[in-house]
C-alpha positions in Angstrom: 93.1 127.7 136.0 96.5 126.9 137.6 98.5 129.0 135.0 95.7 131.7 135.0 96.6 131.7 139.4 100.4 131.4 138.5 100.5 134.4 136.3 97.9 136.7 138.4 100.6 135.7 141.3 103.9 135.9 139.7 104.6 139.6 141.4 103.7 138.3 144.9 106.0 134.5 144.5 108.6 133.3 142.7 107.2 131.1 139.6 109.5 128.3 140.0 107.9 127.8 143.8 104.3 128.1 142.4 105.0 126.0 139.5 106.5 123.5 141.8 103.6 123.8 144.4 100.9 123.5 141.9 102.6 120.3 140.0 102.9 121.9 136.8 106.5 122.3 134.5 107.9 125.4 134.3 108.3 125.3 130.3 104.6 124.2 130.2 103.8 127.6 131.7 106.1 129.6 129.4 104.8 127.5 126.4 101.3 129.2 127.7 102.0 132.5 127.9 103.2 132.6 124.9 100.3 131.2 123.2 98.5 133.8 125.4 100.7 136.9 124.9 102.2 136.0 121.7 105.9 135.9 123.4 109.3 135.3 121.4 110.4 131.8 122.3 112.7 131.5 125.6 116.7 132.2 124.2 117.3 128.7 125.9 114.4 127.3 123.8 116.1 128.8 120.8 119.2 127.1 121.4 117.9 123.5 122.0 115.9 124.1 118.8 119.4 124.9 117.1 121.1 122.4 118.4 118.6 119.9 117.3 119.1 121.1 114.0 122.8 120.6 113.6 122.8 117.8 115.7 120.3 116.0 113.3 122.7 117.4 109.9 125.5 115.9 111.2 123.7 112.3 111.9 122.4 112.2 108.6 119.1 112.5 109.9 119.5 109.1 111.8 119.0 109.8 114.9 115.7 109.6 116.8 114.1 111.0 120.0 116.7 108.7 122.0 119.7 109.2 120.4 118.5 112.9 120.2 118.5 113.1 123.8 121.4 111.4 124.9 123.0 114.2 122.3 121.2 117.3 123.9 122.2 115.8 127.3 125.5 115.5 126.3 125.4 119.4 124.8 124.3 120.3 128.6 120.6 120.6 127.9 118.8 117.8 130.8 115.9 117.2 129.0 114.3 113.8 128.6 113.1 111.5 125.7 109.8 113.3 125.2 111.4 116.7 125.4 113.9 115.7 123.0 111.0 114.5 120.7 108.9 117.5 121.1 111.9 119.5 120.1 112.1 117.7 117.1 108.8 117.9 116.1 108.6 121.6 116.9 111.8 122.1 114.4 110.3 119.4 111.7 113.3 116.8 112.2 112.1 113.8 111.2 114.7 110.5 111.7 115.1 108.3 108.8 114.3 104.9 108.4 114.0 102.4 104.5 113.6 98.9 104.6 116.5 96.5 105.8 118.9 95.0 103.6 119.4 91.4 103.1 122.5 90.2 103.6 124.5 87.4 100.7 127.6 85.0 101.5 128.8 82.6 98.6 129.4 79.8 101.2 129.2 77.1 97.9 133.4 76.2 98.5 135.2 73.1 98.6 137.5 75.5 100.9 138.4 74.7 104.7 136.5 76.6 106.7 137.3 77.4 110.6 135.1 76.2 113.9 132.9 78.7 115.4 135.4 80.0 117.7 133.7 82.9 118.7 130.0 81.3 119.7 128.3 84.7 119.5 130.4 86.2 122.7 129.9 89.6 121.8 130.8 90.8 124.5 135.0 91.3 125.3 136.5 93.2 128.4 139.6 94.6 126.3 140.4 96.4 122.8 141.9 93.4 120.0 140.4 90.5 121.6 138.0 89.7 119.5 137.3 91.3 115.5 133.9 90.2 113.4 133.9 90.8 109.5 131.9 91.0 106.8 131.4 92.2 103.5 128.6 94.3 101.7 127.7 95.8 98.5 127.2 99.5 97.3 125.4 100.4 93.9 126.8 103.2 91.6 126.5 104.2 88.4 129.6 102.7 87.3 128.6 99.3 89.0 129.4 97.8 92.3 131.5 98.7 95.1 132.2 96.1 97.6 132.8 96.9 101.1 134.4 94.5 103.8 135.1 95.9 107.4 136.7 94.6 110.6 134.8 95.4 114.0 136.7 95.5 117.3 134.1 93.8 119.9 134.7 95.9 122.8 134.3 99.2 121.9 132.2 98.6 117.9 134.9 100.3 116.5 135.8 99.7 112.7 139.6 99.6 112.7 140.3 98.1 108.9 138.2 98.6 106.1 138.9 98.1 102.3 136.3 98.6 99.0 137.0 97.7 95.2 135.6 96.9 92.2 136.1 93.0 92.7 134.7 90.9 95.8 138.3 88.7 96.4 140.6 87.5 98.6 142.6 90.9 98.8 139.6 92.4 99.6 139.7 91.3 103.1 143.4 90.6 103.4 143.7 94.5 103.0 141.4 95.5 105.5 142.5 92.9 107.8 146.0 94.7 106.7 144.7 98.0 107.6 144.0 97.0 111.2 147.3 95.6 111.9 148.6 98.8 111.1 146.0 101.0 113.0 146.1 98.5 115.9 148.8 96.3 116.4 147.3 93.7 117.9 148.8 90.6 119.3 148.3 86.7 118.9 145.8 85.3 120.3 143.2 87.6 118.6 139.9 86.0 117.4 138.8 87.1 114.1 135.2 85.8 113.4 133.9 85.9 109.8 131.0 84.1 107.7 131.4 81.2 105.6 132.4 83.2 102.3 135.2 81.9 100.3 137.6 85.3 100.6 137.9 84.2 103.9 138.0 80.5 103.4 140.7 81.5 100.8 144.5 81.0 101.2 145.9 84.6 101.4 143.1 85.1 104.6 144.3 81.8 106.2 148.1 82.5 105.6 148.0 86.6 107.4 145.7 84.7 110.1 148.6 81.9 110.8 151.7 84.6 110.2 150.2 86.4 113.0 149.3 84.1 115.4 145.3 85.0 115.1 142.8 82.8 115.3 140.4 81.5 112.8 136.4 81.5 112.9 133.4 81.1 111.5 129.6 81.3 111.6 127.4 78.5 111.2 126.2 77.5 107.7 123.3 80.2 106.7 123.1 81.4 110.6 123.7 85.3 110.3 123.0 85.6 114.0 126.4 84.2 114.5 128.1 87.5 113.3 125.0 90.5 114.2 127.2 92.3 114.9 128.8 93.2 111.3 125.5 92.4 110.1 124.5 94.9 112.1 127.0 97.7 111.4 125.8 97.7 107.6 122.3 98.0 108.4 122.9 101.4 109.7 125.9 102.3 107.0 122.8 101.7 104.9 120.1 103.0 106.6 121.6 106.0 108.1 123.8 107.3 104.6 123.8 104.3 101.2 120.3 104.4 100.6 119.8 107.8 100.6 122.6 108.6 98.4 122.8 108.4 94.4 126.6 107.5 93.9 127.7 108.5 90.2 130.8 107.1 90.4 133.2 104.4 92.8 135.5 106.8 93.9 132.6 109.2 95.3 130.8 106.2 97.0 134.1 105.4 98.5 135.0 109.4 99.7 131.2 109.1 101.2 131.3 105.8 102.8 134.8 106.9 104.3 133.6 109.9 106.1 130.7 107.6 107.5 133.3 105.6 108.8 135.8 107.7 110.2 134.0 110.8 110.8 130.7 109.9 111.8 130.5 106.5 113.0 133.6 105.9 114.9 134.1 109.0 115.9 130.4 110.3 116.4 127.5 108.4 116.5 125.8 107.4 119.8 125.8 103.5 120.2 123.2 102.0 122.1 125.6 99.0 123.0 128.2 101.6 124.4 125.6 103.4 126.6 125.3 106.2 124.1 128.9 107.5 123.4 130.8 107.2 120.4 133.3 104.2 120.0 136.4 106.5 120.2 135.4 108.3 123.3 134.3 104.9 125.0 138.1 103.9 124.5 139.5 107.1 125.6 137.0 107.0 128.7 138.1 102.8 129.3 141.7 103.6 128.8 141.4 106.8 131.2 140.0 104.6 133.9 142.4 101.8 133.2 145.4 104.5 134.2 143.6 105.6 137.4 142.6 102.1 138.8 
């Protein structure tokens, strides 16, 4: 009845007031008359519904209706969780999800091992205070690749990653390598791994002590203590591994690569981060850091 009033009115008031005065959306009107008079979607529609589209081929398909949202609203279209959903629906994006992974570390060493330094602060106030790392596997058809990265705590970036054929010391000592080079940090710096012997090892323990870093490590079999590299390769292997059918190492690498440096640290909405990207939540804490 109240669209039937709206549209026998729409010459005499403006739609928006009537809309407003009757308690009813304006897009839930539109959405009738076009069911009614067999209307072409609104252009904006259209270009929601597009946007949608590439927003979820560039995810991967990963994202759902929150992420979606926060995406659109970031694209300049306000629309809310629901909307976002309904949009998604509407052009048949589904988000997708396979079963965790669960996580190995060959603790079994008659290595030292370091103290929990960290204690499951998560949480740091500036860039290259505090790195977690961990290391994962990837099938291919030519066997495994092995995976370890290095996390930056404030901002969930990855700033040193390094795969091979072999899970070993070097392994870790060349990611670790990669972000010294990429970040420079200074001593002081708390790098928090699990129990596994490439990082009980002597190479790991000599670039910590040549740097000034210091050494920790998770409690015997608790993987709560480092969730948050844990939690990383959940979605490396949600989001892009398990949906993937690598032939060979150097394509798995190529793949896992652009995750990395295309998507995830320079894309992909983090919860953690309030929905922005790790590289634009630095630019955006470095940008206020120079006006304060």
């Amino acid at each position: 009845m109240k669209y039937a009033f709206i549209t026998q009115h729409k010459k005499t008031w403006p739609t928006a007031l009537m809309c407003r005065l009757l308690g009813v959306s304006r897009n839930a009107y539109y959405r009738y008359i076009r069911r009614h008079q067999n209307l072409p979607p609104a252009p904006e529609h259209q270009a929601m519904l597009a946007a949608v589209k590439e927003i979820a081929e560039a995810s991967g398909y990963s994202y759902g209706a929150r992420r979606m949202k926060r995406a659109l609203n970031a694209l300049g279209y306000p629309v809310g969780r629901r909307k976002a959903r309904s949009l998604m629906h509407e052009a048949s994006i589904r988000a997708r999800y396979r079963k965790k992974y669960k996580v190995t570390t060959n603790s079994h060493h008659k290595q030292p091992v370091f103290e929990n330094v960290l204690k499951r602060v998560f949480t740091v106030a500036e860039p290259d205070q505090a790195y977690v790392s961990d290391i994962t596997y990837i099938w291919t058809q030519e066997g495994w690749l092995y995976l370890a990265v290095y996390i930056d705590l404030f901002s969930r970036r990855v700033v040193g990653w390094s795969m091979g054929s072999r899970m070993n010391a070097q392994l870790v000592t060349d990611a670790l390598q990669m972000a010294l080079w990429q970040r420079r940090p200074a001593a002081g710096l708390i790098v928090h791994s699990d129990r596994g012997s490439q990082y009980a090892s002597k190479a790991y323990r000599r670039l910590l002590k040549a740097h000034g870093f210091v050494g920790s490590m998770s409690r015997k079999g608790d993987c709560w203590d480092n969730a948050v590299a844990e939690s990383f390769f959940a979605s490396l292997k949600k989001e892009r591994v398990q949906w993937k059918h690598y032939q060979t190492r150097a394509e798995a690498q190529q793949d896992i690569l652009n995750y990395i440096a295309m998507f995830y640290n320079n894309q992909r909405l983090h919860s953690y981060l309030d929905y922005t990207s790790p590289n634009d939540y630095e630019s955006a804490m470095a940008e206020l850091k120079k006006a304060a």
